[in-house]
N, C-alpha and C positions, 0 to 999 in steps of 0.2 A: 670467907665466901660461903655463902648457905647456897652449897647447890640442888638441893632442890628446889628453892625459889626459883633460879635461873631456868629450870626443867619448865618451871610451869608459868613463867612468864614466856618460856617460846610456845608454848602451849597455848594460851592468850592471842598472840599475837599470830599465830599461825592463822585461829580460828579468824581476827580481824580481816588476813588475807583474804580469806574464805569468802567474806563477806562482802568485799568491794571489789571484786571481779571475777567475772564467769570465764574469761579466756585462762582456760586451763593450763597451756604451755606458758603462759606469763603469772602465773599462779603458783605453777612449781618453780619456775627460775628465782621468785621473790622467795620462797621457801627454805628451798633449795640453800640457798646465803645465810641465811638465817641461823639451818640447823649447823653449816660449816662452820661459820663463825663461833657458834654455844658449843661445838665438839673443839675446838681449837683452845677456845678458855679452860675448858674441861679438861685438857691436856696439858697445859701447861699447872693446872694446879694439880694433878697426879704427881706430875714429873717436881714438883717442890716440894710436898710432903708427903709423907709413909702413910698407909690406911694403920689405926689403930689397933685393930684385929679383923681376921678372916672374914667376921660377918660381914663388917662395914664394906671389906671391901668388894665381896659378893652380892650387895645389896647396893653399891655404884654400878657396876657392870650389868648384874640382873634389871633392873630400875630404874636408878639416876641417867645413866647414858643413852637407856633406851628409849627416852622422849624422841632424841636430838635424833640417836642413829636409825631408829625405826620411820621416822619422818622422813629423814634425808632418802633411806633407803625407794620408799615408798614415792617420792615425789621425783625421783630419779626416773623411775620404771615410769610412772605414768606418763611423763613427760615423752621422754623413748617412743613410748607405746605411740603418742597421738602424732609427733612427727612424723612418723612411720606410716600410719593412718591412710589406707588408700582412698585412692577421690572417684573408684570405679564403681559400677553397679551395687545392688544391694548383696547380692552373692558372695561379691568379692571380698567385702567389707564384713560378712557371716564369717568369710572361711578366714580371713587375717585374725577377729578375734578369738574364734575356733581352735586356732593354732597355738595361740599366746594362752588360751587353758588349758590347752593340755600341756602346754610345757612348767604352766605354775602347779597342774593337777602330778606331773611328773618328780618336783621341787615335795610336795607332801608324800609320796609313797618313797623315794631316797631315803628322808630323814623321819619315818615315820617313827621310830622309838624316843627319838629326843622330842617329838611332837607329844607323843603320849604321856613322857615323862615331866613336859610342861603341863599340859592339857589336867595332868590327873593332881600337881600339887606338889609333886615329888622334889626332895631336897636332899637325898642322901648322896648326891653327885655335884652340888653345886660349887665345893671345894674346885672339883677337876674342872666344871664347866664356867665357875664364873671366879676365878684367880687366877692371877697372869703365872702364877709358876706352872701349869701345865697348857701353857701356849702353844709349843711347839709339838706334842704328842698327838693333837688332833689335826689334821689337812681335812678340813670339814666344806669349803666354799670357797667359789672365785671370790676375791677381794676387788675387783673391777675397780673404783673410783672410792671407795669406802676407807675409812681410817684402820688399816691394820697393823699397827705400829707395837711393836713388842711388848710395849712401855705403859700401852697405853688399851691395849685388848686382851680379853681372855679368849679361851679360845672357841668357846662359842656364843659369845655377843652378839657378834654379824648374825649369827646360823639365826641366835633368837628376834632379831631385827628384821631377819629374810622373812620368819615365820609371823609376825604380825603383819608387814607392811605387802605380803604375797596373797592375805587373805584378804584383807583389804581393799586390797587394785581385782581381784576373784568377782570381790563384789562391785565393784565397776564397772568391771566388764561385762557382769551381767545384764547389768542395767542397760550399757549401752548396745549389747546384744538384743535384749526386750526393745529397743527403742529402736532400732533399723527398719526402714516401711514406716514409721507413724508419721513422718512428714506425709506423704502421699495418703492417709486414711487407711489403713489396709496394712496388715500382717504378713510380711514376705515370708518365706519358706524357698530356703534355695531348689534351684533347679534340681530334679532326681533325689531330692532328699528324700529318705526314706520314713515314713510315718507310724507312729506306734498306734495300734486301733485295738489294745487287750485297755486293760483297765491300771490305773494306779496301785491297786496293788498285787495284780501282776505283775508289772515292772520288781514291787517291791521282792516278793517272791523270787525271782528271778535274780535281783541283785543276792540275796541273802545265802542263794544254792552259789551262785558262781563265790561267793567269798567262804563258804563252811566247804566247800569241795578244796580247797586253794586252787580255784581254776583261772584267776588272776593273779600275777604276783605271789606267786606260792602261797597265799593269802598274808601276805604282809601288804594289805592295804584297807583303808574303812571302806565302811559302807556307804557313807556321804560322796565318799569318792568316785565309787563304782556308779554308783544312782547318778552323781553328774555327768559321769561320759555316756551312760547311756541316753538319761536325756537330750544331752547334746548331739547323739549321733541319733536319735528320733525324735528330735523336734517336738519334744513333748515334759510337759511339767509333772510328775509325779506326787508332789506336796511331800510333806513329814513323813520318808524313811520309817522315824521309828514312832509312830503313830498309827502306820500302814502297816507293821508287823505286828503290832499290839490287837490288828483284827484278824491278822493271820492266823494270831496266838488264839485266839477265844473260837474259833471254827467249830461248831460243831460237829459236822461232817471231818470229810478230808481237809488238813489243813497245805495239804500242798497239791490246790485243786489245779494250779496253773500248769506246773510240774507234770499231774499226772493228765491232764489233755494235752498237753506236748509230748506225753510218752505215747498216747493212744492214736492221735494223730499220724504219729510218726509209724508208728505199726501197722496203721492200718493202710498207709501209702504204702508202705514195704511190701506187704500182703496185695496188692493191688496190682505190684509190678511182677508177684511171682504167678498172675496167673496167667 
């Protein structure tokens, strides 16, 4: 059995999915089967022969399975997500997706060293993270509906499976964030939402002090991180983070002008109130 044809003929056929219908709950249900069924064959031919050596078998769990389980993962949630979907104003519908990022923004700053240690290429740990002999050493995630079977997981498959198909549905949800009010012609903005009126790279400024201070998360968190809640809690798009600090970098003047009119401001209402 060549499995990686099999990876990439669900791959194939997912995208078919894609293409012949827009109802997204019936989109993931057809998926959904698909990836269960290609994790199932995938398991029954573990459970009949030995991986060769270490690599291979790090380079199934890393790779081969992660078509099926990052798919499955991924088509699970979004599925979730839209049954759940309120049918109330456009406020309501702000704050239900609101909520569901900050719990996927909460999902990156947990696991932010295994994020890093993916993100950057790193393989001197794939032993312990992608070979079933150290399975039981890590309690890294709910296993909810997902295949964690001894036999048949390492023990952080799932974790990497969470971490592709959780940025994924991030970007979904943005969209479908962006897209609230354009039936009606017009950009809602919830009720009392609070509005950012400094500049984009103020915000950026600002994000970069609260993460070098550790004044979030002791700073075990990125900067994409931080720039998206603030965005989301000001209703305002900042563009490229690190594009925005590359003009903070080249400053002539003061490079932390935003910083130091937040300090003089602040003085100078203090000063106000002692007279």
């Amino acid at each position: 059995m060549e499995l990686q044809l099999l990876s990439q003929e669900l791959s194939d056929e997912l995208a078919r999915i894609e293409s012949i219908t827009t109802d997204v709950v019936k989109k993931s249900d057809l998926s959904i089967v698909l990836c269960r069924n290609l994790l199932i064959k995938l398991k029954r031919h573990v459970s009949k022969k030995e991986f060769e050596s270490a690599s291979k078998e790090i380079a199934f769990f890393k790779h081969t399975k992660q078509v099926p389980l990052r798919n499955l993962v991924y088509f699970f949630e979004l599925k979730s997500f839209e049954i759940h979907y309120p049918n109330g104003d456009d406020g309501t519908k702000q704050k239900y997706i609101i909520r569901k990022l900050k719990k996927l923004n909460s999902f990156f700053s947990r696991n932010l060293d295994f994020i890093q240690y993916i993100d950057q290429g790193k393989t001197y740990l794939d032993t312990h993270y992608f070979t079933r002999e150290y399975f039981n050493e890590f309690n890294i995630t709910h296993a909810r509906y997902y295949f964690r079977n001894p036999e048949f997981s390492s023990s952080h498959d799932l974790l990497l499976a969470k971490l592709d198909a959780n940025r994924r549905l991030i970007a979904y949800l943005d969209i479908r964030l962006k897209n609230i009010g354009k039936l009606n012609g017009h950009k809602t903005i919830p009720p009392n939402q609070l509005k950012w009126t400094a500049s984009k790279t103020d915000m950026t400024e600002l994000a970069y002090a609260l993460k070098s201070s550790r004044a979030v998360n002791d700073g075990q968190v990125s900067i994409r991180e931080i720039i998206k809640t603030l965005e989301l809690a000001f209703y305002f798009k900042s563009g490229d983070p690190y594009q925005n600090y590359g003009e903070i970098r080249i400053r002539k003047k003061s490079r932390t002008k935003f910083l130091d009119d937040l300090t003089l401001s602040l003085l100078s209402n203090l000063d106000k109130g002692d007279q």
